[in-house]
Wavefront OBJ file of the C-alpha trace (Angstrom):
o trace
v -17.543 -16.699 26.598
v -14.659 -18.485 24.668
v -13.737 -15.185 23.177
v -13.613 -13.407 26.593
v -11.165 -16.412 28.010
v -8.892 -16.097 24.666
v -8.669 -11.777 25.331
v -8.208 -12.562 28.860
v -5.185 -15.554 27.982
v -4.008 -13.310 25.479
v -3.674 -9.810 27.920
v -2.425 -11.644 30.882
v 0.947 -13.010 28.122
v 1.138 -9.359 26.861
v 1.057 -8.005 31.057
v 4.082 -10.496 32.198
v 6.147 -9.412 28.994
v 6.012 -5.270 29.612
v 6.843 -5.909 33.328
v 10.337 -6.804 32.778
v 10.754 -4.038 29.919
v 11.517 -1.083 31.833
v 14.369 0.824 30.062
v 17.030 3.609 31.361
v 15.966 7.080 30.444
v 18.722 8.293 27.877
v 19.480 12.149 27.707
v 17.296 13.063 24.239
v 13.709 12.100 23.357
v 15.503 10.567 19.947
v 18.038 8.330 22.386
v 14.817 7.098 24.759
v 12.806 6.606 21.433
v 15.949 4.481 19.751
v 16.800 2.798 23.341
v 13.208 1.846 23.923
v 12.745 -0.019 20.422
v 14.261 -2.953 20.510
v 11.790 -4.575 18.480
v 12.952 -2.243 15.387
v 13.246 -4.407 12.827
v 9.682 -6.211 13.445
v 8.493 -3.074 14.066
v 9.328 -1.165 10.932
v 8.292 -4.403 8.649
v 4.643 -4.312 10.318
v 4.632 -0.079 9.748
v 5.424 -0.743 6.045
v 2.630 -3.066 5.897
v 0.607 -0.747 7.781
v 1.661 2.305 5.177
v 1.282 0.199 2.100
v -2.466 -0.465 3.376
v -3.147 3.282 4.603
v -2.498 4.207 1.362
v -4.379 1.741 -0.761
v -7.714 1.355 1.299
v -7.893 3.474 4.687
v -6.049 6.819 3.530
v -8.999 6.643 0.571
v -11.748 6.058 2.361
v -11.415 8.393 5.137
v -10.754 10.993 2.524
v -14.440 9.958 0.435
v -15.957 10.033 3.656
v -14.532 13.076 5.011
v -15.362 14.581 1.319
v -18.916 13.273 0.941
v -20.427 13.166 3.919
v -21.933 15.940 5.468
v -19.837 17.589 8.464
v -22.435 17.186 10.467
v -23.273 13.857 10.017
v -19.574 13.477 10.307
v -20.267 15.044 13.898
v -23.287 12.250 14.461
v -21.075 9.400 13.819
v -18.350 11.043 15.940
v -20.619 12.090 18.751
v -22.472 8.451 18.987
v -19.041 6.860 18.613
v -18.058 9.003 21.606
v -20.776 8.883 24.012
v -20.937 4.979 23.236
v -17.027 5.105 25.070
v -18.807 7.034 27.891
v -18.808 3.735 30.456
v -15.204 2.853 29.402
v -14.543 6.605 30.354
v -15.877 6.123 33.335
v -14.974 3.089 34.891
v -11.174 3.921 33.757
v -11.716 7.706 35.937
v -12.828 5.800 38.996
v -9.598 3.430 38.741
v -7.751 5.995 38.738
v -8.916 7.984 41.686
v -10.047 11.069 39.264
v -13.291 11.422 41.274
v -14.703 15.066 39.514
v -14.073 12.996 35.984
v -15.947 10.470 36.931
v -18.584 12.198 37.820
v -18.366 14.430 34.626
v -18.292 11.609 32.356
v -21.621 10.297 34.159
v -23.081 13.356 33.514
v -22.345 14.264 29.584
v -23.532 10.355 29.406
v -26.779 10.847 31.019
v -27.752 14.377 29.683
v -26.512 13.185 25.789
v -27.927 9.872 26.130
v -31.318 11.402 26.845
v -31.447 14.640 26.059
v -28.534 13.871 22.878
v -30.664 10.833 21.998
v -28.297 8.575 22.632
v -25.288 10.877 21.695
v -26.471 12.028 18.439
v -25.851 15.896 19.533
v -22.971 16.424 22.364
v -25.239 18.991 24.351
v -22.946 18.567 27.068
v -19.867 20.402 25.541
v -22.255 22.872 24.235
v -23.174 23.232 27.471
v -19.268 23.858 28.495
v -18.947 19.767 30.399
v -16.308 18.691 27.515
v -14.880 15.070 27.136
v -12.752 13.424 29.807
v -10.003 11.003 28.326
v -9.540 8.060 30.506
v -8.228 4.389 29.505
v -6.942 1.269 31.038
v -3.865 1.533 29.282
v -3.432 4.725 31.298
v -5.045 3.120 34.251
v -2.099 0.469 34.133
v 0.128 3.667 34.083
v -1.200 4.994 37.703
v -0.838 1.782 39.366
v 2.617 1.764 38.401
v 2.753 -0.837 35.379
v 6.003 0.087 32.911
v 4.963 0.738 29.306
v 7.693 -1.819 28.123
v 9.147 -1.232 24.842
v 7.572 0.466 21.423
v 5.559 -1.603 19.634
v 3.825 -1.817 16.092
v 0.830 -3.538 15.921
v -0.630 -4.415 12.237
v -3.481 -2.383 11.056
v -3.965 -0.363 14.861
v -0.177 1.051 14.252
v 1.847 2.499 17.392
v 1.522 0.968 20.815
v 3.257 -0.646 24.134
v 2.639 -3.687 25.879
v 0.993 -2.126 27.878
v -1.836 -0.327 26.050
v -2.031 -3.122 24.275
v -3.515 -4.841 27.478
v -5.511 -1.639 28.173
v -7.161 -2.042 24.375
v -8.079 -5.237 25.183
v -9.396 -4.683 28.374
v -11.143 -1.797 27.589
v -12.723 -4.030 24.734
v -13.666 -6.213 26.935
v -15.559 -4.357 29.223
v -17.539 -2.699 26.936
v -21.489 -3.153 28.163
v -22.582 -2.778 24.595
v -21.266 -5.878 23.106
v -22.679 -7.771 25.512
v -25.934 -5.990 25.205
v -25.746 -7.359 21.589
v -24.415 -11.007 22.686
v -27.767 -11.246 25.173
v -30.199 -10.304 22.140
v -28.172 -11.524 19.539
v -25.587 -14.275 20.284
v -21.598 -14.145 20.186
v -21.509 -14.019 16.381
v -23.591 -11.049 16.611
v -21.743 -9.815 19.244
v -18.179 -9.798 17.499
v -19.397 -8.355 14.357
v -20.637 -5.382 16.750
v -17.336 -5.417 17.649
v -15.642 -5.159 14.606
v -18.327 -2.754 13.142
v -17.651 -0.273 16.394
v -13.476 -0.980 15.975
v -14.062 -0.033 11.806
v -16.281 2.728 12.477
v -13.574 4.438 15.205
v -10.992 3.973 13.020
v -12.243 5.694 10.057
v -13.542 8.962 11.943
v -10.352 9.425 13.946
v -8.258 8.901 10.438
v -10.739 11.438 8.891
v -9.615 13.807 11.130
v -6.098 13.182 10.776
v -5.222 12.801 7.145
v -3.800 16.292 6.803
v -2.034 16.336 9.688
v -0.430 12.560 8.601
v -0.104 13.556 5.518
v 2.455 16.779 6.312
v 4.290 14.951 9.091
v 5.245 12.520 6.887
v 6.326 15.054 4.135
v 8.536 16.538 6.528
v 10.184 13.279 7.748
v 13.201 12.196 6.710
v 12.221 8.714 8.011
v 8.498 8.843 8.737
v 8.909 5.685 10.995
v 11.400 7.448 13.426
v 9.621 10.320 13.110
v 5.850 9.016 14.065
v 7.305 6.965 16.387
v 8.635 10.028 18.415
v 5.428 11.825 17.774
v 2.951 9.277 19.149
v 5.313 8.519 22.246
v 5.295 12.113 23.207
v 1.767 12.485 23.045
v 0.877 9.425 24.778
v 3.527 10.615 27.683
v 1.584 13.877 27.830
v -1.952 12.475 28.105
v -0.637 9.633 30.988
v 1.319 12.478 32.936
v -1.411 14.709 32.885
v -3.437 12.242 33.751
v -0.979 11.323 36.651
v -0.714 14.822 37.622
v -4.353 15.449 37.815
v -5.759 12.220 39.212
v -7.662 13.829 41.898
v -8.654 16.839 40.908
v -9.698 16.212 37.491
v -8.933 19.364 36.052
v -7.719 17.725 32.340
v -9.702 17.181 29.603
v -9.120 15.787 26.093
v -10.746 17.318 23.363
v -11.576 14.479 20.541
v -12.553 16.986 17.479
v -10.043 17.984 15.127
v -9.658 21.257 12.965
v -8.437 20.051 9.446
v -4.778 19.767 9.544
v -4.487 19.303 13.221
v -4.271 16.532 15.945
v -6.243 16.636 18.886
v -4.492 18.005 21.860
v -5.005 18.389 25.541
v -7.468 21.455 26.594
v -7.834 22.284 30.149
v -11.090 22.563 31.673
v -12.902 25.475 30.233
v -11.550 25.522 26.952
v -13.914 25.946 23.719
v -13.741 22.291 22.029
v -11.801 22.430 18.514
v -14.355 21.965 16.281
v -13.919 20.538 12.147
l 1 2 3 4 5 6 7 8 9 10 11 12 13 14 15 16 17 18 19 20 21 22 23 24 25 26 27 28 29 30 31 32 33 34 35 36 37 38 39 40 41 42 43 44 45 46 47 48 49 50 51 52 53 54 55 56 57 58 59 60 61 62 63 64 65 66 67 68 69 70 71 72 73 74 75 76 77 78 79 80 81 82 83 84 85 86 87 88 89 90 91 92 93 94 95 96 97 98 99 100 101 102 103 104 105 106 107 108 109 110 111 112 113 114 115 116 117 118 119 120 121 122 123 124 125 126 127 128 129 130 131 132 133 134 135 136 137 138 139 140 141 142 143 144 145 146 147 148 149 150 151 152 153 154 155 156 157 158 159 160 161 162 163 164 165 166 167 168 169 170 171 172 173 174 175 176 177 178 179 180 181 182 183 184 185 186 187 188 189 190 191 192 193 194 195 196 197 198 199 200 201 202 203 204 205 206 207 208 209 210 211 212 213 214 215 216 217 218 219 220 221 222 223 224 225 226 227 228 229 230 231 232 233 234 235 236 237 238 239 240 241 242 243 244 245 246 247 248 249 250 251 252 253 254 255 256 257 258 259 260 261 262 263 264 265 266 267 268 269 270 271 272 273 274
């Protein structure tokens, strides 16, 4: 479990950082965005990294596979990807006190784990029970931790201190990998890992490579500018979260048309679908 203590080491660093990092709120969402980056000039030097590797390897690839695989294989990969996050979903509703989540996330994993086999079809949003989105990171945010300031990280782009703990924590817990370390060992078990974290990445930047591609034509300085965009959406998600922590009403819808992000969809809404 060497890898588990090193996460664990490595989370608990990252935690006692963000608590200090609490900022005053300026007046604009540009001044809080500015204000709360103090890390700037790190920060912009790991985003051109991160751009100069977007467009030489992942850009392309999630464009051949968006191109050349079938969309509803597309939807396979998605859907398994998705109900595999079902537990993470889960556990994170139950932290936070969003009870009728909970129990929705139980059920779309039972009834597409079985009936789905194992989450190849999402019969439960057909069936009008659509995704709950639920995370540490905004687990850390209901129990009062501070974000801290904006952060960059290579390859995984924009983040906080304090999702960065909720990433690792959330990889942590994952039942799956150590499903694969009991049958397979811990080398087997961190190439899961980093098959599950490749495999994620690519469908979500499938998904997102128009919508990337005309925010940044529209930016005057596409670091400023995706920096204010992810903030604001990551706000949204945690305050709706916040605001419907025991009622559960909010749901996140994870399928994207072409050319759009996903956005929040209240309960009842049809899914967006590709």
């Amino acid at each position: 479990m060497k890898s588990f203590r090193l996460f664990s080491i490595f989370a608990a660093l990252v935690l006692l950082t963000s608590l200090g990092a609490c900022a005053t709120a300026p007046g604009t969402q540009a001044d809080y965005d500015e204000a709360s980056d103090p890390l700037e000039s790190a920060n912009r030097v790991i985003f051109d990294f991160n751009h100069f590797v977007d467009r030489i390897l992942l850009r392309p690839a999630a464009w051949v596979y968006r191109e050349v695989m079938p969309d509803f294989a597309q939807d396979v990969v998605h859907n398994i990807l998705q109900n595999s996050n079902e537990p993470i979903v889960f556990m994170n509703a139950v932290l936070q006190g969003r009870v009728k989540d909970a129990g929705k996330t139980f059920n779309r994993f039972l009834v597409n784990s079985i009936a789905g086999l194992g989450g190849v079809a999402d019969l439960a949003s057909e069936g009008g029970v659509l995704p709950v989105d639920a995370d540490f990171g905004q687990t850390l945010h209901v129990w009062g931790l501070p974000e801290g300031p904006y952060l960059v990280l290579p390859i995984l782009g924009p983040s906080n201190p304090r999702d960065v703990v909720g990433f690792a924590v959330d990889t942590i817990a994952s039942p799956w990998s150590y499903v694969v370390e009991a049958t397979g060992g811990v080398e087997t078990r961190n190439h899961y890992i980093i098959a599950d974290l490749t495999a994620t990445m690519l469908d979500k930047r499938s998904r997102s490579i128009d919508a990337l591609d005309a925010l940044e034509k529209s930016s005057v300085d596409f670091y400023a500018q995706l920096r204010s965009v992810s903030r604001q959406y990551r706000h949204k998600q945690i305050g709706m979260t916040v605001q419907n922590s025991d009622i559960g009403k909010i749901t996140f819808d994870r399928k994207e048309e072409e050319g759009q992000s996903a956005a929040p969809a209240t309960e009842g809404a049809q899914p967006l679908r590709k």
